[in-house]
C-alpha positions as CSV (number, residue, x, y, z in Angstrom):
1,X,-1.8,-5.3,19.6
2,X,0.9,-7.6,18.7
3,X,-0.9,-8.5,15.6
4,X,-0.7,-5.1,14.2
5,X,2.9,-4.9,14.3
6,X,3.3,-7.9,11.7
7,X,3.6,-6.0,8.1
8,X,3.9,-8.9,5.5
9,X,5.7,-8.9,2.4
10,X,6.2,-11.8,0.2
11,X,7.7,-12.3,-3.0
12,X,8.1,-15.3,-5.1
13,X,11.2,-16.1,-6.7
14,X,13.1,-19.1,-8.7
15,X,16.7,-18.1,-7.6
16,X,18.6,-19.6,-5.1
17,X,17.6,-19.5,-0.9
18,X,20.3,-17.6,-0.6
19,X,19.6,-14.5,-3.0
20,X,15.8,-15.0,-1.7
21,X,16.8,-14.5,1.6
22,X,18.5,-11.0,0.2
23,X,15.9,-9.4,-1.6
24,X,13.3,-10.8,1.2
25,X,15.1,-8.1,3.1
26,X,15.5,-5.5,1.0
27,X,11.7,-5.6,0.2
28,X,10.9,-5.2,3.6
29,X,12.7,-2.0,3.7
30,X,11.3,-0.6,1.1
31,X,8.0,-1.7,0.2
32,X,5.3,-1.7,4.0
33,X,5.2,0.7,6.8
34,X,3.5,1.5,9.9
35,X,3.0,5.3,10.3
36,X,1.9,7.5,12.5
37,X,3.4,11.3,12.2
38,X,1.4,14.0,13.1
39,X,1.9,15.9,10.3
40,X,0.5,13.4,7.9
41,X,2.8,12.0,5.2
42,X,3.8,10.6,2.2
43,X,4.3,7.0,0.9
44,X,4.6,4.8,-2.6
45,X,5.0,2.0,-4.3
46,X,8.4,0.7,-4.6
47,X,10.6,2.6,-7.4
48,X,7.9,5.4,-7.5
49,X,8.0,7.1,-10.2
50,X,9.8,4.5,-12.0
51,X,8.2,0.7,-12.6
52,X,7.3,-1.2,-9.7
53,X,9.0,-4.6,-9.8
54,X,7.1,-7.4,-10.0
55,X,5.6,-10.4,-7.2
56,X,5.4,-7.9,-4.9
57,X,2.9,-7.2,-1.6
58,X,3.5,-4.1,0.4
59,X,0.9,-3.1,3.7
60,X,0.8,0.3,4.5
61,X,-1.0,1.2,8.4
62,X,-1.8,4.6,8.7
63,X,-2.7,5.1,12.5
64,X,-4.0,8.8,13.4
65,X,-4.1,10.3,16.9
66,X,-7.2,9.2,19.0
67,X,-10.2,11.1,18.1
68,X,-9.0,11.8,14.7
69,X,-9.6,10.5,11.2
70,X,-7.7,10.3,8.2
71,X,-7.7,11.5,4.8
72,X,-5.8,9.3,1.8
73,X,-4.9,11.3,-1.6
74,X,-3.5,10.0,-4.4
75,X,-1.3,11.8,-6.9
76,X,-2.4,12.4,-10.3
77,X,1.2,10.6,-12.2
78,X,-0.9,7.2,-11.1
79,X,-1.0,4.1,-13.1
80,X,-1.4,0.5,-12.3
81,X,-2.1,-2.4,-14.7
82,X,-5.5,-2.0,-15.0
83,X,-8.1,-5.2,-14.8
84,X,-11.3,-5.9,-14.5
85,X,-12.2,-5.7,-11.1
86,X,-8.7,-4.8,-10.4
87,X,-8.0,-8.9,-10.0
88,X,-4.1,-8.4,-11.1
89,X,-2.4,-5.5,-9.4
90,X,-4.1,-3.1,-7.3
91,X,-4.5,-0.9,-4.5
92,X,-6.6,-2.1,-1.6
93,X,-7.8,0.3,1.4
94,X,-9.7,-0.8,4.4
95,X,-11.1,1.4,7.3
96,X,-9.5,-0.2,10.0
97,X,-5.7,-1.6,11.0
98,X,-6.6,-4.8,9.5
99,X,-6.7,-6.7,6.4
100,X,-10.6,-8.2,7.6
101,X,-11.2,-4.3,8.1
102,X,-14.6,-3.1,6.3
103,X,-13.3,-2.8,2.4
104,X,-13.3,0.7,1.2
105,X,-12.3,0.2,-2.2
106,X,-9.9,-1.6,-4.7
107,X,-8.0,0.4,-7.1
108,X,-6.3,-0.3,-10.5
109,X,-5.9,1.5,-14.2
110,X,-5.0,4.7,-14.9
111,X,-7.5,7.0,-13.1
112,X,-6.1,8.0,-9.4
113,X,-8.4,6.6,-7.0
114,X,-10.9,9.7,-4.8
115,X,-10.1,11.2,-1.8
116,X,-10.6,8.0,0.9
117,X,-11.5,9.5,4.3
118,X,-11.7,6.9,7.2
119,X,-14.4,6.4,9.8
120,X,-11.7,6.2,12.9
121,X,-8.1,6.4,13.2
122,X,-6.5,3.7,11.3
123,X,-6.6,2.7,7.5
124,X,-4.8,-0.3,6.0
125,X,-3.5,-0.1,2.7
126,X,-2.3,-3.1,0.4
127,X,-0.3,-2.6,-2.6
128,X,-0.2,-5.9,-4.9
129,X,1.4,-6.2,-7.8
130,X,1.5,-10.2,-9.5
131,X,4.3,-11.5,-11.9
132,X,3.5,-9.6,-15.4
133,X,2.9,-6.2,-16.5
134,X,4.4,-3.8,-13.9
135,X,3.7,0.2,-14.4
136,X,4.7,3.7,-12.5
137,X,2.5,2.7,-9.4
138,X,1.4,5.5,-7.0
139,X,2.1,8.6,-4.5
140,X,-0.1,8.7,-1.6
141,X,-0.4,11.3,0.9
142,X,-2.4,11.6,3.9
143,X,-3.2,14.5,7.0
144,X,-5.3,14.0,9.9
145,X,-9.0,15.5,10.8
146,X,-10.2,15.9,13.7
């Protein structure tokens, strides 16, 4: 259980340790969560709808109640530098709490990924975004099924 708590973020940068340190912090404030309200919620990439900054990796956990399920949609004002096979920035979502969960899908481009429903009651959600070409990013919401 203690591994699930662990949200990474990393970002590589040439300035100083000190300034590193700094926006280490801040990114961890801003860009990863663990959530689990009832009512389903909302999340995005950093600086939604503006640019997402660069070097940056964000985990989103969406835990349900138990005997529920999830449902992931994305909002339409969606872009991400598209690639092929989304090998640059993307959106990652795997059914399960874990980044070795069974791979849903990978997502990139301009075209919001579908409706992702999950097979239990967590889905993990990676947003990646490397050094060039940064764009608006995404809105996700989610609700819970039974």
């Amino acid at each position: 259980i203690a591994s699930l708590t662990i949200l990474h973020s990393s970002g590589a940068t040439k300035k100083g340790t000190e300034k590193q340190i700094t926006s280490e912090t801040q990114k961890s404030v801003q860009c990863g969560t663990w959530t689990k309200h009832a009512e389903g919620g909302v999340f995005t990439s950093p600086n939604y709808p503006s640019k997402y900054p660069p070097d940056r990796e964000c985990v989103y956990i969406i835990e349900a109640a138990p005997r529920q399920c999830i449902e992931l949609y994305f909002d339409e004002k969606y872009s991400i530098e598209p690639s092929w096979e989304c090998k640059f920035d993307h959106i990652e979502v795997r059914d399960g709490p874990f980044g070795f969960s069974p791979i849903i899908g990978r997502f990139c481009g301009q075209q919001n990924p579908p409706v992702i429903k999950s097979s239990g009651r967590f889905l993990w959600v990676k947003f990646f975004a490397d050094g060039e070409l940064e764009s608006m990013g995404f809105s996700a919401r989610y609700n819970f099924t039974p």
